[in-house]
C-alpha positions, 0 to 999 in steps of 0.5 A: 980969852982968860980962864975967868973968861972962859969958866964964865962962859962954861957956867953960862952955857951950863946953865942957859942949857937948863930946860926949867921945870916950872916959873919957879926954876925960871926965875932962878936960871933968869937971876943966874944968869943975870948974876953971870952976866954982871961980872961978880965972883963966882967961886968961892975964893974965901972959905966959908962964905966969900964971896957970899953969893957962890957956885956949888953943885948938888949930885943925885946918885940916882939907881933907875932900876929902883927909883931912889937916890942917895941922900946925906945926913949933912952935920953942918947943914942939920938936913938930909941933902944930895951930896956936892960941894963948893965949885972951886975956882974956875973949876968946870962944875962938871968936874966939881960933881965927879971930884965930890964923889970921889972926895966924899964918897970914895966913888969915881962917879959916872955921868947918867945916860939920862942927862949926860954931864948936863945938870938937871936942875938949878937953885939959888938957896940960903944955906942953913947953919953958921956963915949962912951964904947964898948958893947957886947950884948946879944939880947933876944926875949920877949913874949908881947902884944901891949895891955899891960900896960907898965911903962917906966922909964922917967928918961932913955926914951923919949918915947916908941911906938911899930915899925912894923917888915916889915914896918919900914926902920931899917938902919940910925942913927935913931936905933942901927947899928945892928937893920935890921939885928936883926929884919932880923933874927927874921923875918925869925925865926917868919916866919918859 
């Protein structure tokens, strides 16, 4: 089996792994899956956006003893979002999650024992901003606390603050178009 073969695979089975929230999430994990199937690239091979279709991940610090994640005030995007990148090629996306942390928070990132270093969530979005580009997002669940030291990345981040998980009203230009229903389903996995 090549590597291309291989990380296909290893995306595949990450994503059909995915217990959807509702239709919504379905039909993305039912249009990723075909996008997988079909041969197309799946990485970015060429910064900013080519192929235009890509893999990229999305990491919730998540503080379970308080309820919130970590969100970043994303310059290029103009929104609060979780931070991740672009899932480079042939990279695992689990490994792409725990090298983020490390890259834009300083941070040797931890799976939670919620999900494992199975993601969550899945998207398929239109990004914002120049060289506007379709990702497919892995959405995984990371062990923090509020009490950590965290380095962002000034280069990528405005800012960085910690959003309550019941408290904040998730809908609105302000945050990804997928983040109420994420922060949904993690509350209802936190809670069970």
């Amino acid at each position: 089996m090549s590597v291309e073969e291989l990380s296909r695979r290893i995306v595949r089975d990450l994503v059909s792994g995915v217990s959807p929230l509702d239709e919504v999430e379905r039909g993305h994990q039912d249009d990723i899956l075909a996008w997988i199937d079909s041969g197309h690239d799946l990485f970015r091979m060429v910064p900013p956006a080519d192929p235009p279709k890509h893999l990229a991940v999305y990491f919730a610090l998540f503080d379970d003893e308080l309820g919130a994640v970590m969100m970043v005030d994303h310059k290029k995007a103009a929104a609060w979002l979780l931070p991740g990148g672009h899932v480079d090629p042939y990279e695992d996306p689990r490994v792409t999650a725990l090298r983020e942390a490390e890259e834009e928070l300083q941070i040797a990132g931890k799976f939670h024992d919620l999900t494992g270093d199975a993601p969550l969530f899945v998207s398929v979005t239109e990004t914002r901003g120049a060289h506007s580009h379709t990702d497919v997002t892995l959405w995984f669940v990371l062990k923090a606390s509020q009490s950590e030291l965290f380095r962002p990345d000034p280069g990528e981040f405005a800012a960085v603050e910690w959003f309550n998980l019941r408290g904040t009203a998730w809908d609105g230009d302000r945050f990804d178009p997928n983040m109420a229903r994420f922060v949904r389903k993690l509350v209802q996995l936190a809670s069970s």
